[in-house]
C-alpha positions as CSV (number, residue, x, y, z in Angstrom):
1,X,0.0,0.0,0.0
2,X,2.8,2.8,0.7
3,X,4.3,2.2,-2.6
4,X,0.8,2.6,-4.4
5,X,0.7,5.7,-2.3
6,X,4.1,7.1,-3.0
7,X,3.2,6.9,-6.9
8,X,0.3,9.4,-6.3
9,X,2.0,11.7,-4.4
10,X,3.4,14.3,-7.7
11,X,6.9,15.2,-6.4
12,X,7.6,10.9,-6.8
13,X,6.9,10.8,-10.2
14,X,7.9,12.1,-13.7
15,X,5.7,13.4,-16.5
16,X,6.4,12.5,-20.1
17,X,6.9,17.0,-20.0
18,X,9.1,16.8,-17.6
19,X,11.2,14.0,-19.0
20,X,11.5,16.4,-22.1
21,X,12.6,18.8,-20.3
22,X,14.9,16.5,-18.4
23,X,16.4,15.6,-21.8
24,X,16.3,19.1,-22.7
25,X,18.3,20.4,-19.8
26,X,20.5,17.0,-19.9
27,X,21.6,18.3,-23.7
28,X,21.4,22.0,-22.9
29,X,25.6,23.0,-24.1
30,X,26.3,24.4,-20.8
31,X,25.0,21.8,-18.5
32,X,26.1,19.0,-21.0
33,X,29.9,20.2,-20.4
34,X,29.6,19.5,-16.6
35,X,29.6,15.9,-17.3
36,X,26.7,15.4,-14.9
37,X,23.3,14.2,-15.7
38,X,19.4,15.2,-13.9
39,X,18.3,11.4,-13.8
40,X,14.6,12.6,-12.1
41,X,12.8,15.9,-12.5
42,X,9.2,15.5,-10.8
43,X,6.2,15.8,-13.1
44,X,5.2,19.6,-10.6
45,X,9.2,20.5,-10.8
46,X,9.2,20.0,-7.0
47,X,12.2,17.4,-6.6
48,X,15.0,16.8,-9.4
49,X,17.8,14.0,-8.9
50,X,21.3,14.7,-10.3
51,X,24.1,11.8,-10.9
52,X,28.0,13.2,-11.6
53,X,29.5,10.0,-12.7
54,X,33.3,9.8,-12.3
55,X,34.1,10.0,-15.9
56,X,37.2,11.4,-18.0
57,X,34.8,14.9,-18.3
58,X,34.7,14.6,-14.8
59,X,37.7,13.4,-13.1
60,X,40.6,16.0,-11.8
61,X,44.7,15.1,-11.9
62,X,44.6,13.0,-9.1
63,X,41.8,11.0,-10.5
64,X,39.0,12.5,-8.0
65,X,35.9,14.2,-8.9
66,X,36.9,17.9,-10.4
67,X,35.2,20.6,-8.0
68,X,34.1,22.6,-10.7
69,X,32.4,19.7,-12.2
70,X,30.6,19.1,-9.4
71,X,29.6,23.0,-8.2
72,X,28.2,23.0,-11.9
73,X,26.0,20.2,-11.4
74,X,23.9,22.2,-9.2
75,X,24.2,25.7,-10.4
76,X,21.6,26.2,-12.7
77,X,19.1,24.1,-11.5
78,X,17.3,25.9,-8.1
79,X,16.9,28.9,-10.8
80,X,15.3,26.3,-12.7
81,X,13.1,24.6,-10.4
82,X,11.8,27.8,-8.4
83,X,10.9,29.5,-11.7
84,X,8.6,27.0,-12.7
85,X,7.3,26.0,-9.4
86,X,6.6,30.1,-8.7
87,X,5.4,31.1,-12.1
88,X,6.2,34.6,-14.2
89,X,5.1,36.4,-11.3
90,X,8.4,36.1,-9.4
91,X,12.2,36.8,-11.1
92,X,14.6,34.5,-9.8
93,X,18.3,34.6,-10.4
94,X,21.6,33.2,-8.5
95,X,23.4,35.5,-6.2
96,X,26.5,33.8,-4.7
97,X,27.6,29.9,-4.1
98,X,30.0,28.6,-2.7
99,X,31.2,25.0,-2.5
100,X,33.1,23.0,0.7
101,X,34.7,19.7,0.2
102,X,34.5,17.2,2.7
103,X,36.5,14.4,1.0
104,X,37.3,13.6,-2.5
105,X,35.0,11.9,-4.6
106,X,36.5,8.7,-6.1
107,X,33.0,7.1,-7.4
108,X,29.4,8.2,-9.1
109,X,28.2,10.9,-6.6
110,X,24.2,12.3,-6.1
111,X,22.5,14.9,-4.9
112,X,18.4,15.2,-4.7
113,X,17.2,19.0,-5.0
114,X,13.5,19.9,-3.2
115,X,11.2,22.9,-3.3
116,X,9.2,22.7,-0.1
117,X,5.7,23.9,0.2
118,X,6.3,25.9,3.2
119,X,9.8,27.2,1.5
120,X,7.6,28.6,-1.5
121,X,5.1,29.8,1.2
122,X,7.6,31.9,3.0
123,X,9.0,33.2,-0.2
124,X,5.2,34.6,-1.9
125,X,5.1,35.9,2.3
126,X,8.5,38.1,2.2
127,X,7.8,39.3,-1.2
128,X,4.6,40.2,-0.3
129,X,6.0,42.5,2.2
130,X,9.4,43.5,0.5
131,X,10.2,43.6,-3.6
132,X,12.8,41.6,-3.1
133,X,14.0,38.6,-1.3
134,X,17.4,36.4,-1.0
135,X,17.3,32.6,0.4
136,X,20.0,30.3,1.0
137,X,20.0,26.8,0.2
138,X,22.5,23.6,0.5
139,X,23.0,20.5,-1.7
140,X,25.0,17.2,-0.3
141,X,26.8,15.7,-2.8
142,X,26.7,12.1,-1.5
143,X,28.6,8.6,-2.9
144,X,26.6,5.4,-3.2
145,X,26.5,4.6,0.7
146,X,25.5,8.3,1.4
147,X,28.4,9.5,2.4
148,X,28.6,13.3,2.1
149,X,31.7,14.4,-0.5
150,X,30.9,18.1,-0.8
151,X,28.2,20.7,0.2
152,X,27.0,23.7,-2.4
153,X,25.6,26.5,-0.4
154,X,23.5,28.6,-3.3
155,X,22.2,32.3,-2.4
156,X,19.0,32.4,-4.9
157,X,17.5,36.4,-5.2
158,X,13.6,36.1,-5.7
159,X,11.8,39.7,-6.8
160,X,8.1,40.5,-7.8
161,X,7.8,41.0,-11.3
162,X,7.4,44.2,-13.1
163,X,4.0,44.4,-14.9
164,X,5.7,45.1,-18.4
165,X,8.1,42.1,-17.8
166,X,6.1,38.9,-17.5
């Protein structure tokens, strides 16, 4: 029963329009250069799975994951996800990120990226009382046994529209 569940619950499953756009993004030049792949986006845009396979693209001089490969893999995609989930009504662009490495990454690593209700909530609250609005988010990048490799800490800006501009 809590798998039949867990398929009707729209941040668990994909569309066939969000596969496309999966694909899309997967063969978009500059997220194709990272060497690291979106293997899930959720049909409502909600929760998005990324895989950075050790690979040649991927791999540094001391055959561990590059850092830049691996900050790239997440760079574009809370931009991504919040402007769909929040609609033309709200600009959102990156601010700052930074990235911390915990230990080097000698095998496929992960990271799984969600939009909370209550996140998207508080957002629609502070720009209903301010124009504009930053939050701060972080990703683990994890190996296969969950063991954390690196944190991104994103800085996302969030602003009303203007009328003109939707």
């Amino acid at each position: 029963m809590g798998a039949i569940f867990a398929l009707m619950i729209p941040s668990t499953r994909e569309s066939w329009r969000s596969r496309r756009y999966r694909w899309l993004i997967n063969l978009w030049p500059c997220y194709l250069g990272t060497g690291a792949r979106i293997t899930f986006l959720a049909a409502d845009w909600r929760s998005l799975r990324v895989k950075v396979p050790l690979g040649w693209r991927t791999k540094n001089a001391y055959g561990t994951h590059f850092g830049g490969s691996l900050y790239a893999a997440i760079d574009p995609l809370f931009v991504l996800m919040y402007r769909k989930v929040l609609g033309p009504d709200v600009v959102v662009w990156d601010k700052a990120a930074s990235i911390q490495f915990k230990r080097p990454g000698r095998s496929n690593l992960f990271a799984e990226l969600r939009v909370e209700d209550e996140e998207v909530a508080a957002i629609r609250a502070a720009l209903g009382e301010a124009p504009k609005v930053d939050r701060t988010y972080l990703v683990e990048l994890k190996d296969a046994k969950g063991e954390v490799h690196a944190v991104v800490e994103k800085v996302v800006h969030f602003r009303r529209a203007a009328p003109d501009r939707k």
